[in-house]
C-alpha positions as CSV (number, residue, x, y, z in Angstrom):
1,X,37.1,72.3,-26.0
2,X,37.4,69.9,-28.7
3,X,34.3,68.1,-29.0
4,X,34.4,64.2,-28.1
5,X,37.5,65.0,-26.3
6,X,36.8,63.3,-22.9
7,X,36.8,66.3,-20.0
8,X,39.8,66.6,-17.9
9,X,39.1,65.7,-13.6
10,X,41.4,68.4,-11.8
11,X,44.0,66.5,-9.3
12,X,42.3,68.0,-6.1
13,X,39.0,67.2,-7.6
14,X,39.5,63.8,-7.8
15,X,41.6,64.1,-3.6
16,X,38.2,64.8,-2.7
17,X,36.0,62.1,-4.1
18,X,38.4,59.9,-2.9
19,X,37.9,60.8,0.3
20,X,34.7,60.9,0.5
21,X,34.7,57.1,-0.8
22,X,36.9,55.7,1.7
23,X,35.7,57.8,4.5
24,X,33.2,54.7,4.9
25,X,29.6,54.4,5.3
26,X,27.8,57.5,6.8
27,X,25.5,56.1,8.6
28,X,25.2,54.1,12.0
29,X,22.4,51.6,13.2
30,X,20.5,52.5,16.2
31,X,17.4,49.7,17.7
32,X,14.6,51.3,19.3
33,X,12.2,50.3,22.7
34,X,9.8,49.7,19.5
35,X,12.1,46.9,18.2
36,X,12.2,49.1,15.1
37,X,16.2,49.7,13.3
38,X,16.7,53.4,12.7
39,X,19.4,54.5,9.8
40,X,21.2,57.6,11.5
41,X,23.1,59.2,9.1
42,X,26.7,60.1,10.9
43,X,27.2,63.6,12.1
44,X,30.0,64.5,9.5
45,X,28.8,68.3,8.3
46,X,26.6,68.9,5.3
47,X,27.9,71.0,2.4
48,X,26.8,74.5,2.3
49,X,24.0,75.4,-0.2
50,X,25.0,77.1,-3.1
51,X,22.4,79.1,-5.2
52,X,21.2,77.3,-8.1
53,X,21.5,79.0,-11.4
54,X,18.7,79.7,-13.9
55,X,20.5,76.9,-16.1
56,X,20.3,74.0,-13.6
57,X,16.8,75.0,-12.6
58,X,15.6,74.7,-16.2
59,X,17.3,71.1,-16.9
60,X,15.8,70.0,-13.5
61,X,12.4,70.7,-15.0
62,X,13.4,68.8,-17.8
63,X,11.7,64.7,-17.1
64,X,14.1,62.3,-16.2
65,X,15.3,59.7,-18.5
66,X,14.1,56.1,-18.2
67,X,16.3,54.1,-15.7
68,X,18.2,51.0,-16.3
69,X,18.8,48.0,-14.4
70,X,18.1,48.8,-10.4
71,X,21.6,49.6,-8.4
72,X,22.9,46.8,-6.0
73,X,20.7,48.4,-3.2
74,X,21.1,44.6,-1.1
75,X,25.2,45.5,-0.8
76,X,24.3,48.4,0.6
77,X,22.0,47.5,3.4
78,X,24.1,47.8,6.5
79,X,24.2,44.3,8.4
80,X,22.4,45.0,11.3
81,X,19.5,45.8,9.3
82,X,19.9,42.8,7.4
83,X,20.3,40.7,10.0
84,X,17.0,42.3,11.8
85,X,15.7,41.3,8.1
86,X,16.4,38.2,8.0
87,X,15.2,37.5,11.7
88,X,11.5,38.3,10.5
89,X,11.6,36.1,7.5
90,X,13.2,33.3,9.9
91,X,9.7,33.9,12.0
92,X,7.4,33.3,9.5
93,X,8.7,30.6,7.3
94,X,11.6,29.1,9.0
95,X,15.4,29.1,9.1
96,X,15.2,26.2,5.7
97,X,14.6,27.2,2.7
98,X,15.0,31.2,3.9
99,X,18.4,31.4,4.7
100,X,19.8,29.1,2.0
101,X,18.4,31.1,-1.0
102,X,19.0,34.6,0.6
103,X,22.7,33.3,1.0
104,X,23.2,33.1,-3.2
105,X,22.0,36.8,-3.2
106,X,25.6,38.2,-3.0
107,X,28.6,38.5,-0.5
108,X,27.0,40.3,2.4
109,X,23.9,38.7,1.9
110,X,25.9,35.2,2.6
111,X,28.0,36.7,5.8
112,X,24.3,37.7,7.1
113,X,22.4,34.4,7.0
114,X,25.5,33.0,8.1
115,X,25.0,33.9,11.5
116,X,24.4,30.8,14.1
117,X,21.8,33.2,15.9
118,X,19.0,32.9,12.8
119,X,19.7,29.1,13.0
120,X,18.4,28.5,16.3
121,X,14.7,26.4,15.0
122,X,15.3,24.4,11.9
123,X,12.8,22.2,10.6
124,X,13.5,19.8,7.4
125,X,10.9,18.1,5.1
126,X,10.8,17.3,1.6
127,X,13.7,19.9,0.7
128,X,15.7,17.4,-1.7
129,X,13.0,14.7,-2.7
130,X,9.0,14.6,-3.8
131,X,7.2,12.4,-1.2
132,X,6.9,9.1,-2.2
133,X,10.3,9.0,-4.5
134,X,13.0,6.7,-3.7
135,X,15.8,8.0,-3.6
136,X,19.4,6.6,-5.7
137,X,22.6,6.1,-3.5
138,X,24.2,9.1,-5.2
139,X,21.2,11.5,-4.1
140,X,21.2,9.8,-0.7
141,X,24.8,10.4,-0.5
142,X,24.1,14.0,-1.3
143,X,21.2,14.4,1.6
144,X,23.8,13.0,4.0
145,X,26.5,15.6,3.3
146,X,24.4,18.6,2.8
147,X,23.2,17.6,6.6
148,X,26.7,17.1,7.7
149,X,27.7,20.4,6.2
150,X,24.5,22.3,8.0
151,X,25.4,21.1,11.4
152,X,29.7,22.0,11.3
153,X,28.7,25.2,9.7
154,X,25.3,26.4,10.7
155,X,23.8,25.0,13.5
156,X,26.5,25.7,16.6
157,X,23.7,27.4,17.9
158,X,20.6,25.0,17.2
159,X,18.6,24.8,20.0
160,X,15.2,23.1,18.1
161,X,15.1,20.8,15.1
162,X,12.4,19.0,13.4
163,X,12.4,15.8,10.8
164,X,8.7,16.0,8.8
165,X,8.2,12.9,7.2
166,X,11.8,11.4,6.6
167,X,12.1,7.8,5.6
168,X,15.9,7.5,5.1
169,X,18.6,8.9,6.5
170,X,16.7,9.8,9.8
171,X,19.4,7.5,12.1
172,X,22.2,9.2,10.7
173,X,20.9,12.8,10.8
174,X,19.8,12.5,14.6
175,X,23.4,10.9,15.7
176,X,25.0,13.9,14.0
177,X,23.2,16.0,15.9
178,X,23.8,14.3,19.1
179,X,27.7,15.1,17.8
180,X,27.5,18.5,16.7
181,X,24.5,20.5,18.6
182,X,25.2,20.5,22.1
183,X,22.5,23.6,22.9
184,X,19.8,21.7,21.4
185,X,16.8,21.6,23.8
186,X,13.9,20.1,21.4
187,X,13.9,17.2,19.0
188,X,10.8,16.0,16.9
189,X,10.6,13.2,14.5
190,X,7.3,13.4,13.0
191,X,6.3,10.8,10.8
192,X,9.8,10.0,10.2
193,X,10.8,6.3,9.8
194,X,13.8,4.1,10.8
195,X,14.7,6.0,14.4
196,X,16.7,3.6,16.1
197,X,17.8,3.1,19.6
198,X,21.5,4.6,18.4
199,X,20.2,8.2,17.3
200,X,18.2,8.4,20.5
201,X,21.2,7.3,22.9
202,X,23.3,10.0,20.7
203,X,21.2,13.0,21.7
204,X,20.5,11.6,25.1
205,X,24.2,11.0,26.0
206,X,25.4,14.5,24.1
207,X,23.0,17.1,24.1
208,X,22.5,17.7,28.0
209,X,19.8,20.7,27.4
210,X,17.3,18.1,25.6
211,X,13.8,18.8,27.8
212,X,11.5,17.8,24.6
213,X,10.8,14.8,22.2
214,X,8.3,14.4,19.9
215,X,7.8,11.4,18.2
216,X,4.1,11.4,17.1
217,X,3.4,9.2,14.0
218,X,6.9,8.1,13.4
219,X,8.1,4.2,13.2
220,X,9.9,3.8,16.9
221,X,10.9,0.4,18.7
222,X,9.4,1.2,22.2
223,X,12.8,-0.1,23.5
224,X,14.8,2.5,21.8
225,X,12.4,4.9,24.0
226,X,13.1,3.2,26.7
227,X,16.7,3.6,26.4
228,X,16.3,7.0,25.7
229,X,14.0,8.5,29.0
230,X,16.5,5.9,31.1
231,X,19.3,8.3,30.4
232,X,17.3,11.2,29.6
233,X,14.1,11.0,31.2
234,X,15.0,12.4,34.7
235,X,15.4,16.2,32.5
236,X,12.9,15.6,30.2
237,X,9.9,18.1,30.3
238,X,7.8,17.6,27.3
239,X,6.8,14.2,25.6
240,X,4.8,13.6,22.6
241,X,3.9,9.5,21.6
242,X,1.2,7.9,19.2
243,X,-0.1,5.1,21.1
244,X,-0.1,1.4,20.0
245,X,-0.2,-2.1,21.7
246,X,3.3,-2.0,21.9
247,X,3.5,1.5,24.4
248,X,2.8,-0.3,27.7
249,X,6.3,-0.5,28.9
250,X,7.1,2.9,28.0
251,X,4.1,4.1,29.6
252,X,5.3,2.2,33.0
253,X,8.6,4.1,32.7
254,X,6.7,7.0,32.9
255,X,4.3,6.0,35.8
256,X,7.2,4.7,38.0
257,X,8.9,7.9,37.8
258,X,11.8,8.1,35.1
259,X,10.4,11.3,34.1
260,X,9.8,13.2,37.5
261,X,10.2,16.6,35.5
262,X,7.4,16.3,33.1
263,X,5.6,19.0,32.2
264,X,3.3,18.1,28.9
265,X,2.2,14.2,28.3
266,X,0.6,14.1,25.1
267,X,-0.2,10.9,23.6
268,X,-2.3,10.4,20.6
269,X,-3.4,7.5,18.2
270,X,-4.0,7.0,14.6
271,X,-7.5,7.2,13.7
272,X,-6.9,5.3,10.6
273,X,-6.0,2.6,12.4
274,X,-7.6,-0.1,14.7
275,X,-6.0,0.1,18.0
276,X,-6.6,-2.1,21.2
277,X,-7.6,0.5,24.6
278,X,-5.1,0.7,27.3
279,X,-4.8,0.8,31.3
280,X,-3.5,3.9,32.8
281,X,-2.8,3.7,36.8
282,X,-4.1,7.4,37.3
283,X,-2.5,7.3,41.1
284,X,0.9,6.2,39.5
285,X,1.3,8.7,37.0
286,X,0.2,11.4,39.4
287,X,2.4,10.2,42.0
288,X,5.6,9.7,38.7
289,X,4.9,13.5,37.6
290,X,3.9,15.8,40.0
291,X,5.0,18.4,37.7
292,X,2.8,17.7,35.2
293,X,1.0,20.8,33.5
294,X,-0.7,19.7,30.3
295,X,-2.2,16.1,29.9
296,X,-3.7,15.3,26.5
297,X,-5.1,11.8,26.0
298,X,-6.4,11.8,22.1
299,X,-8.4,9.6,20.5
300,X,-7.0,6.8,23.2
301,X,-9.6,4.1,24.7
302,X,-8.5,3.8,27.4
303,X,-9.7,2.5,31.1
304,X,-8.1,3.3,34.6
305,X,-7.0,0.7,37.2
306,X,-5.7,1.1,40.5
307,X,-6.8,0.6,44.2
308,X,-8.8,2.1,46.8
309,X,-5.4,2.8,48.9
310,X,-3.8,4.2,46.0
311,X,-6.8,6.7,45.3
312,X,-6.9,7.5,49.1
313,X,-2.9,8.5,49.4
314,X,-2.6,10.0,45.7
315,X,-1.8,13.8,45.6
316,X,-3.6,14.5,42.4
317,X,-1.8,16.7,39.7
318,X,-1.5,20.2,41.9
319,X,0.1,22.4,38.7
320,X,-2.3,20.7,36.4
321,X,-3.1,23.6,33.8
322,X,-4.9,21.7,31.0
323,X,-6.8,18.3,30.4
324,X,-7.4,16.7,27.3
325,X,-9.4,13.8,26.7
326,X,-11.3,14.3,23.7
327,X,-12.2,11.1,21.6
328,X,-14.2,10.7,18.5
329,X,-15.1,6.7,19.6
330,X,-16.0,5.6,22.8
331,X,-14.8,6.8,26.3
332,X,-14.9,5.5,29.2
333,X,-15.1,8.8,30.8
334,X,-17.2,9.8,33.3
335,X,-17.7,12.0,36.3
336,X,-15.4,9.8,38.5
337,X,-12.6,9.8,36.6
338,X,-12.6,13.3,36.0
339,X,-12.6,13.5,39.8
340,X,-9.8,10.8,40.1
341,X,-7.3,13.1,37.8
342,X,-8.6,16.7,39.0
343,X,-9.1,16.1,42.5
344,X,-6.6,18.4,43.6
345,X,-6.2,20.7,40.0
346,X,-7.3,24.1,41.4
347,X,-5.6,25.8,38.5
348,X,-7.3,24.2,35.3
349,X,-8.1,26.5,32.8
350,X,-8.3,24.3,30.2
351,X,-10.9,21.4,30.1
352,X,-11.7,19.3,26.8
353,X,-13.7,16.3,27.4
354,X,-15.3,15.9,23.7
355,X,-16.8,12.6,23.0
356,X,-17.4,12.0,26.9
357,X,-20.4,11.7,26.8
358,X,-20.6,9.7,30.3
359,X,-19.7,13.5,31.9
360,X,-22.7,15.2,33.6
361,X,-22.9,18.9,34.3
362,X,-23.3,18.0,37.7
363,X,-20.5,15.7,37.7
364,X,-18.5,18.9,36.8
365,X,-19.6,20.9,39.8
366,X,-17.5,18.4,41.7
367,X,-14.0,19.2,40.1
368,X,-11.8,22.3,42.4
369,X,-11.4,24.0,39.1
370,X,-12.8,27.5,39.6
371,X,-11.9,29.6,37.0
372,X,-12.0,27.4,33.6
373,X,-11.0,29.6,30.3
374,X,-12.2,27.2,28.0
375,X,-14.7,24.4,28.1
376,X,-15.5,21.9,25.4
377,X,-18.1,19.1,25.9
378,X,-19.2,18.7,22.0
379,X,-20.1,15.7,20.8
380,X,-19.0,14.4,17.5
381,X,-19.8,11.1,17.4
382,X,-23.4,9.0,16.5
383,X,-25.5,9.9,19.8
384,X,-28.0,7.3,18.6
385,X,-27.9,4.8,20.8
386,X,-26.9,6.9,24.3
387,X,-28.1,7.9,26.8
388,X,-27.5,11.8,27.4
389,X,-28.1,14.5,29.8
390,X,-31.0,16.9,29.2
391,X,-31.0,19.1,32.0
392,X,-28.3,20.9,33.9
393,X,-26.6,23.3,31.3
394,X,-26.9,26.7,33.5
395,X,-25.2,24.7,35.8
396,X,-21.9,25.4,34.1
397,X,-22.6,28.5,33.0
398,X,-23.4,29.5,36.5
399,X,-20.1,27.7,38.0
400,X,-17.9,29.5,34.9
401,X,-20.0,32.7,33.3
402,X,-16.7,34.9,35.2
403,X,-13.9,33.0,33.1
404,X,-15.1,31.5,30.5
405,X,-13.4,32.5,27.1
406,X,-14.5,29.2,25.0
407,X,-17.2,27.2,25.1
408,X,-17.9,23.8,22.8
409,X,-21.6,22.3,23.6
410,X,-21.9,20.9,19.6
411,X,-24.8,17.8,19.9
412,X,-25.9,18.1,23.3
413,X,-29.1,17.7,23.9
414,X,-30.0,20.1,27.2
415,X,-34.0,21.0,25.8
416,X,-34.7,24.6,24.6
417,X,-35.7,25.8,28.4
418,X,-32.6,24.7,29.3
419,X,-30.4,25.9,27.0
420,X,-32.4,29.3,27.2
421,X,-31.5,29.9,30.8
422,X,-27.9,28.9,30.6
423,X,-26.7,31.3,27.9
424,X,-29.4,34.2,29.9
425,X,-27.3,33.3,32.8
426,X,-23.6,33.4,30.4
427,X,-24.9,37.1,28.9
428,X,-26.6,38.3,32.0
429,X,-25.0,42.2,32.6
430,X,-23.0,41.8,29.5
431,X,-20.2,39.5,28.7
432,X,-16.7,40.8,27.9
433,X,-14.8,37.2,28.1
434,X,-16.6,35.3,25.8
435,X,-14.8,34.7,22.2
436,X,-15.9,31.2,21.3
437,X,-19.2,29.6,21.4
438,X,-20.2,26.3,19.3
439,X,-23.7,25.2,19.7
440,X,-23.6,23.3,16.2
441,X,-26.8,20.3,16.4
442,X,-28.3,21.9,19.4
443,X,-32.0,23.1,20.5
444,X,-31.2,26.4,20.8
445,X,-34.0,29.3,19.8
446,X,-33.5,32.5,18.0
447,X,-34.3,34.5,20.8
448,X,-31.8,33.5,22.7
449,X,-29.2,33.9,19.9
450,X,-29.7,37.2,19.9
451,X,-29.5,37.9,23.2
452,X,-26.4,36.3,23.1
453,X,-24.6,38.4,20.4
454,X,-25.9,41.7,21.6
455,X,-24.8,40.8,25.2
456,X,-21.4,39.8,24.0
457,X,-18.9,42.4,22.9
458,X,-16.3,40.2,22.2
459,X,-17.4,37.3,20.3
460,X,-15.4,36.6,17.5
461,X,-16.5,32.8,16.3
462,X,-20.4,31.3,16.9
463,X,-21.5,28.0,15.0
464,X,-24.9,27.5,14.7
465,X,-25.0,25.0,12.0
466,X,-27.3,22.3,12.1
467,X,-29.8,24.2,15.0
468,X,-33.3,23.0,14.5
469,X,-34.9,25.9,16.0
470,X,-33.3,28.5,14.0
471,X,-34.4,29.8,10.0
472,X,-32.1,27.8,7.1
473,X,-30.7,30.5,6.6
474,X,-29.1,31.3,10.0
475,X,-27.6,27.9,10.0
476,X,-23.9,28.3,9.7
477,X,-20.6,29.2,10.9
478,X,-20.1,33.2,11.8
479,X,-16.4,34.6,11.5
480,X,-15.0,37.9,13.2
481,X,-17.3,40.7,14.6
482,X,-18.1,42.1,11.3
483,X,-20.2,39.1,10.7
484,X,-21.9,38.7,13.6
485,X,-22.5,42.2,14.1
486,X,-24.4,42.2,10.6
487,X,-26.3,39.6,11.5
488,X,-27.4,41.2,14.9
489,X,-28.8,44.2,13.0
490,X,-31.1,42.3,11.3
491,X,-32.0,40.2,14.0
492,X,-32.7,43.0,16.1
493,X,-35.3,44.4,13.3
494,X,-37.5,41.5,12.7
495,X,-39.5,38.9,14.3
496,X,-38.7,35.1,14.4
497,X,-39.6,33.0,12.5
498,X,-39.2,35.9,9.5
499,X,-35.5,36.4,9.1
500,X,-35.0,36.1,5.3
501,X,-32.5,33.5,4.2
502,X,-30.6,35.2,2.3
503,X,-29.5,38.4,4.6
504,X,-27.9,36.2,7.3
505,X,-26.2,33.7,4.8
């Protein structure tokens, strides 16, 4: 053979490659009970081994050269795979910007993040614009048919969307998806301004699956809500408002039964800002939503009104699973009230009543709740100038030591015998519930923090920052097992009053 004369393919030679090239991928895609994708090669018959001859075995001991560029291993992938791929990444860090940049990768790539199934829960913030930038009429324009483009070609499926922190374009966005996304069951504008009483008719009048709103923090005429829960509020199942002196209608909607359905009533206000308290009819809204599951007043001053008769024929909240009425000012909260919304709330098991300081430990005993999960009564406010309870902690720990998970008593000021017996009685036999304890700023001792730890095999979180009866050094926040575990060991070894600093900090 001539040399640099290229070598010469033989005609059956090259039949056979081609074969094997068109004869497709030899693989199939198989999902397993461990949501796992197994790559199964196909059953097509291995070629028969050959002996190798003492030539090829000595080049095969020769090192291999240096490779190139890497091979287009992503066109390769087969798309169920991918898909699966992209379903993780969707979980994690959302459907935008995820799908959009995987979609430049190449052709298959594109076909996979394509699919209206990964585009179910899209959320949009500052994906074009900085916050704070204004934004030209020619970028504006852009926004507006990027979204347009996103809901004909990607979102047949959308069933939750989100706007973070929009201040333009937010009327037309939310009309185009009362046009294009019939499926979708969950809106939220969060601090999102100009949503008009048009985009909310839109996606009340054309999206018939809509059961949540969100509209915490975002500039809304309380007509245009209104508007929306008289068309909409009969289906509606979970509501999220910020409160301000302009809410009482809406909050009479609610009470007089528009939303019969609801399930979570969350309403919040801006601590930043100065706003008036509020009358809630207790008897009302239990008798508008009997449904109701979750009720979160937050940071709200607010008062109840209503009459003897109402009280007397009210049927409570019956599904009631979790109540919410922590405040960092003042509360009007107190043992009554709690009674007025849990009288009949036998399956609380979630009770949060920071700031309350009204709320007694024997008030408590009152409530039909019998197997709370989590309990927080902190107190994170200047107790200066009120009057609190000193006595009476074991009495919840007696009433809940079988089901409680979490437990919040930061600034309370039960006195160090007190305190003592409730967490004996919480650890007594060993406790294998208990996760979460905060006694930041109380008068607990170190003898009874280390009963605690070594009585409970599960604690994962304990604050004891700020607890006059323990070393400086103790005084801090302890983090996973590991840490409170160490901390044990040396407890367990010394006296108190002689735990050194430095080993528990």
């Amino acid at each position: 053979m001539e040399k640099g004369r290229p070598r010469r393919v033989s005609k059956k030679r090259r039949v056979r490659a081609a074969a094997r090239s068109a004869s497709g991928p030899g693989y199939w895609v198989q999902e397993t009970d461990a949501d796992m994708l197994l790559v199964v090669r196909s059953g097509s018959p291995e070629r028969e081994s050959r002996p190798r001859s003492s030539r090829t075995r000595l080049e095969a001991r020769k090192p291999a050269a240096p490779r190139g560029e890497p091979g287009p291993w992503g066109e390769r992938l087969p798309p169920e795979l991918l898909r699966r791929v992209f379903q993780l990444l969707v979980a994690s860090q959302g459907a935008v910007p995820v799908l959009c940049r995987v979609s430049q990768v190449c052709r298959l790539w594109h076909t996979a993040a394509a699919d209206p199934s990964l585009w179910h829960d899209v959320s949009l913030g500052f994906c074009w614009l900085e916050p704070g930038r204004k934004q030209l009429p020619q970028f504006e324009k852009k926004v507006r048919s990027t979204a347009q483009w996103l809901m004909e070609n990607r979102f047949s499926l959308l069933r939750s969307f989100t706007l973070n922190h929009w201040k333009n374009n937010v009327s037309f966005v939310v009309k185009a998806l009362g046009e294009k996304c019939r499926h979708l069951s969950s809106l939220k504008l969060l601090h999102c301004s100009g949503v008009t009483t048009d985009c909310l008719l839109a996606v009340a009048l054309h999206c018939p699956q809509l059961e949540s709103l969100n509209l915490q923090n975002s500039q809304v005429d309380p007509s245009a809500v209104g508007s929306f829960l008289e068309v909409a509020g009969s289906r509606l199942k979970h509501l999220w408002l910020t409160y301000n002196s302009r809410m009482n209608s809406i909050l009479s909607l609610i009470t007089s039964g528009s939303s019969s359905m609801l399930q979570l009533l969350e309403v919040t206000t801006d601590i930043s800002q100065d706003v008036p308290s509020m009358q809630l009819c207790i008897e009302a809204l239990q008798a508008g939503c009997p449904q109701l599951q979750v009720l979160r007043l937050l940071n709200v001053i607010w008062s109840p009104k209503g009459s003897a008769k109402a009280l007397q024929s009210s049927l409570g909240f019956p599904d009631l699973l979790e109540l919410s009425l922590a405040t960092s000012s003042y509360s009007f909260v107190d043992d009554d009230i709690c009674l007025r919304i849990l009288r009949t709330s036998s399956k609380l098991s979630v009770l949060d009543l920071r700031g309350c300081y009204r709320v007694t430990p024997a008030g408590l005993l009152r409530l039909p709740c019998t197997d709370l999960h989590q309990l927080y009564l902190g107190l994170y406010c200047s107790t200066q100038n009120l009057t609190l309870c000193k006595v009476g902690s074991h009495l919840l720990t007696e009433a809940w030591r079988h089901s409680l998970q979490e437990l919040d008593l930061t600034g309370q000021c039960y006195g160090e015998v007190d305190l003592e017996l409730a967490l004996a009685i919480l650890v007594e036999g060993g406790n294998k519930l208990l996760s979460s304890i905060n006694l930041a700023g109380t008068k607990v001792t170190l003898n009874s923090v280390r009963d605690l730890i070594r009585n409970s095999t599960t604690l994962t979180y304990l604050n004891l920052v700020s607890c006059r009866n323990l070393p400086r050094g103790m005084k801090r926040v302890y983090r996973g097992q590991e840490d409170i575990q160490q901390c044990l060991q040396l407890l367990l070894t010394s006296h108190e009053g002689s735990v050194a600093p430095q080993n528990c900090s």
